[in-house]
C-alpha positions in Angstrom: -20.3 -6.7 -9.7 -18.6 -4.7 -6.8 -18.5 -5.8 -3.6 -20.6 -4.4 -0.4 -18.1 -1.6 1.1 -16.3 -3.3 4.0 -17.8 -2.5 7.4 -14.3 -2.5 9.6 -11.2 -1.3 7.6 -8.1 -1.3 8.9 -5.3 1.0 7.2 -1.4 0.9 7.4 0.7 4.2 7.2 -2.5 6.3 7.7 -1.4 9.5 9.0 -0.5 11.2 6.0 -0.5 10.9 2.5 -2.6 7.9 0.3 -3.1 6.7 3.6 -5.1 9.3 5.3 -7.0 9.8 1.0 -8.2 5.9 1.5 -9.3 6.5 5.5 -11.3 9.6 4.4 -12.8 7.7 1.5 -13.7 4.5 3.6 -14.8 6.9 6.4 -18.4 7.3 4.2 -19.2 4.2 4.1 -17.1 1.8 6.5 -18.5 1.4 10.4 -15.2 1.0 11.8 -12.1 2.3 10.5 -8.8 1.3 12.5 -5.8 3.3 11.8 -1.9 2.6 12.3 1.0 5.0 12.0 3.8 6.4 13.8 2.8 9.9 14.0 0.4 10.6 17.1 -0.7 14.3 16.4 -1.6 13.4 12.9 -3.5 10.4 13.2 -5.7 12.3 16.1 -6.2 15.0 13.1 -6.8 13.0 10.6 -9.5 10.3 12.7 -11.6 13.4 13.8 -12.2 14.4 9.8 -12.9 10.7 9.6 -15.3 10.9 12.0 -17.6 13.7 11.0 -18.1 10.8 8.1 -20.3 8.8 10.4 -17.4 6.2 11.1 -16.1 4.9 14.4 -12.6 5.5 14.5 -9.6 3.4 16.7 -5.7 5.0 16.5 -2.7 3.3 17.4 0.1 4.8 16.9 2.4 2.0 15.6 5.6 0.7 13.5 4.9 -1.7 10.9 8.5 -3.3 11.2 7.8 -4.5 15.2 6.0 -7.7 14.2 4.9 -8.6 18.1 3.1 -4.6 18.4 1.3 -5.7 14.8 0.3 -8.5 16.0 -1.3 -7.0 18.9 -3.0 -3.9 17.3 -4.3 -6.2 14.4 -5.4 -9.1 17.1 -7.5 -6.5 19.5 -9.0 -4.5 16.1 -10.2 -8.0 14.8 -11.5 -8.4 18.6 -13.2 -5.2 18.2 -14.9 -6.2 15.1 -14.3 -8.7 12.2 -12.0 -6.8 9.6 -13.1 -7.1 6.1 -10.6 -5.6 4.4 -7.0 -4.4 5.8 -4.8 -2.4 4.0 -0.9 -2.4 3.6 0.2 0.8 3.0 2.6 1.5 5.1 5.9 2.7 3.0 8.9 5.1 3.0 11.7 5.9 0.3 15.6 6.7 0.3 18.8 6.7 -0.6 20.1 2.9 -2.3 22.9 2.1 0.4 23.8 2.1 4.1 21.2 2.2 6.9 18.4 3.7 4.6 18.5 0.5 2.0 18.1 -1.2 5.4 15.2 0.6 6.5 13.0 0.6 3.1 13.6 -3.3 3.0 11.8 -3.2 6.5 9.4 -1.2 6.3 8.4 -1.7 2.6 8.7 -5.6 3.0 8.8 -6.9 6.2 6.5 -4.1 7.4 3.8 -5.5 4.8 4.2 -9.3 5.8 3.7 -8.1 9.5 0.8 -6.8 8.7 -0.5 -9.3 6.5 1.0 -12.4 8.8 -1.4 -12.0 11.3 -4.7 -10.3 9.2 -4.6 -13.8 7.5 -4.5 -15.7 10.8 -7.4 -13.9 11.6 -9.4 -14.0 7.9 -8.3 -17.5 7.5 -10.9 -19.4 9.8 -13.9 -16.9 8.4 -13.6 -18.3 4.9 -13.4 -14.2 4.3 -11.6 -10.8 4.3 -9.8 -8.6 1.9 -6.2 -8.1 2.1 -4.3 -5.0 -0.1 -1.1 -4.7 -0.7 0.9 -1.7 -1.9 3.4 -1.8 -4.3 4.2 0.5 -6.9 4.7 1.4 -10.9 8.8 1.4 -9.5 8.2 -2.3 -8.8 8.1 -2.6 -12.7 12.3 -2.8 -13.4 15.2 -1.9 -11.2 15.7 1.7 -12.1 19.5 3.6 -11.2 19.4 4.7 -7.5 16.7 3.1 -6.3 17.6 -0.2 -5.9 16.2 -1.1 -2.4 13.1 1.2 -2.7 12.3 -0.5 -6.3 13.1 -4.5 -5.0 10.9 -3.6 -2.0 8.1 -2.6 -4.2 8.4 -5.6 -6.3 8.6 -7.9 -3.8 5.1 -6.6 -2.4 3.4 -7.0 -5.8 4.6 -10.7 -6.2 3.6 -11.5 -2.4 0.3 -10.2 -3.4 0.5 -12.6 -6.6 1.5 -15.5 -4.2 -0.7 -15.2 -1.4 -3.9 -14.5 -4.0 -3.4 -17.9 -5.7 -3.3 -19.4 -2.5 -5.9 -17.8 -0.4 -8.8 -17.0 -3.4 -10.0 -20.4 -3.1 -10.5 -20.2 0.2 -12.6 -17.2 0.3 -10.1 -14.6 1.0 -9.3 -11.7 -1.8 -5.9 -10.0 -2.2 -5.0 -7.6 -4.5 -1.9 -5.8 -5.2 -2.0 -1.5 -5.9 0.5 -0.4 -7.8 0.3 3.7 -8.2 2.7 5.9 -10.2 3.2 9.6 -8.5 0.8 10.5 -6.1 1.1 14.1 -4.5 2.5 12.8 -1.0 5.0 13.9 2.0 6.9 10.5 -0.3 7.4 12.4 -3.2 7.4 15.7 -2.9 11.2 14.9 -2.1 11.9 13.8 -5.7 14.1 15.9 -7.9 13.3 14.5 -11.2 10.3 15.1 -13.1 6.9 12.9 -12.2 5.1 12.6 -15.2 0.8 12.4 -14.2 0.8 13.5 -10.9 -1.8 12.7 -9.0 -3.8 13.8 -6.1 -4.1 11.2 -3.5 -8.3 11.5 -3.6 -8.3 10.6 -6.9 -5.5 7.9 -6.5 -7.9 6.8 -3.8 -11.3 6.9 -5.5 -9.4 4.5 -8.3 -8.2 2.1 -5.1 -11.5 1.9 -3.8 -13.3 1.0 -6.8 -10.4 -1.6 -8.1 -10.9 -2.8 -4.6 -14.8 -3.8 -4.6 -14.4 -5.5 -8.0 -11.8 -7.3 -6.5 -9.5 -6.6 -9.1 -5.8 -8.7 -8.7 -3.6 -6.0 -9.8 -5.0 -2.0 -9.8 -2.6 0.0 -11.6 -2.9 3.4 -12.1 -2.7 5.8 -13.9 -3.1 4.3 -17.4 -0.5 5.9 -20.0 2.5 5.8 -17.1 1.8 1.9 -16.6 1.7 1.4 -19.8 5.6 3.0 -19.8 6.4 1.1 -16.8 5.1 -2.1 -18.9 7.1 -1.5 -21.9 10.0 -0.7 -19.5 9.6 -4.1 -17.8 9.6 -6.2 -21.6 12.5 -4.7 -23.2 15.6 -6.8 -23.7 18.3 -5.7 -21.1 20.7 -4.8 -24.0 17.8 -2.0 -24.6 17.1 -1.5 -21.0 20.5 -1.1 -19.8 21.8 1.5 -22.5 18.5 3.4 -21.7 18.8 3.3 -18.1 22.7 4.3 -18.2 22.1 7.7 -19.8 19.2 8.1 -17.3 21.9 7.0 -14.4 24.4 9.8 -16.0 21.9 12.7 -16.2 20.8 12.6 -12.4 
């Protein structure tokens, strides 16, 4: 049975993207929506459409890789009102070397655990609260050229793996999203072909639902995960002669 929708819903990289698709859809039912990014002017654009939803809506305009600033924004939401259900969403993609491996270990990873660090610190003594984590179908297997971005991704769906075992008997729910190509600012950079591409309301509508039935792993959309599956469980003899001729034609 799903779950009541969460009254206060707090939201990671919101300003653009899957971020701003899941504020608007929480915005329906949710009392409170609080949402974090870097980018002011969007954020303001983005929580007055929220608002015309019926939902009260906070900004801060935030980086998820300053773990003391998370700490702060998440501490003074919860103050606000009890979160039910925060979202890690937060996430950014580049090249595999140099500085930019750097920064989408930060953001991808670390960004996620200072989010969820102190949300659980918070949930914890409640015996309640939903936490969402979001990885991605890359997570699956180390693909050529995206080394960093793919690790990051499958660090956050084994966190979410971890952190579920432990905290599901205690009340709390976690969940891990992994998406394949969503329509975003992200990947409208890409210069291969994205098989199933999807708009982010109806990558969100899928979220939300996976979310209230408290599923452990949503993974969407079904025929690309399915690949990504396959992908994962074939011997590296396979994988690696595969993956070489992909390396050689980008």
């Amino acid at each position: 049975m799903p779950s009541e929708p969460p009254r206060h819903v707090l939201i990671t990289g919101a300003s653009s993207g899957l971020g701003a698709a899941l504020a608007l859809a929480y915005a329906r039912d949710a009392e409170t929506l609080t949402l974090l990014g870097r980018d002011g002017a969007r954020l303001a654009t983005l929580a007055k459409r929220a608002q015309t939803a019926g939902a009260e809506v906070r900004v801060v305009q935030a980086c998820v890789t300053d773990r003391a600033a998370m700490r702060t924004a998440i501490d003074k939401a919860d103050n606000h009102a009890a979160l039910d259900l925060v979202i890690a969403n937060a996430g950014i993609a580049a090249g595999g070397d140099g500085d930019e491996a750097v920064d989408v270990l930060s953001v991808n990873v670390l960004g996620v655990w200072h989010t969820v660090e102190p949300a659980l610190a918070r949930m914890a003594p409640r015996g309640r609260g939903q936490l969402a984590l979001m990885s991605s179908l890359a997570g699956f297997r180390g693909l050529p050229g995206a080394g960093p971005y793919c690790a990051s991704k499958a660090a956050v769906r084994v966190l979410a793996e971890s952190l579920r075992a432990e905290w599901r008997p205690k009340g709390l729910r976690v969940s891990a999203i992994s998406p394949g190509f969503v329509d975003t600012p992200l990947t409208r950079r890409n210069r291969f072909p994205m098989p199933w591409l999807m708009q982010p309301e109806d990558a969100a509508r899928r979220i939300v639902k996976g979310l209230a039935r408290d599923h452990a792993h949503i993974v969407f959309p079904r025929r690309l995960a399915l690949l990504a599956r396959l992908n994962a469980s074939l011997p590296a003899a396979v994988a690696d002669r595969l993956l070489a001729r992909r390396a050689l034609s980008g």
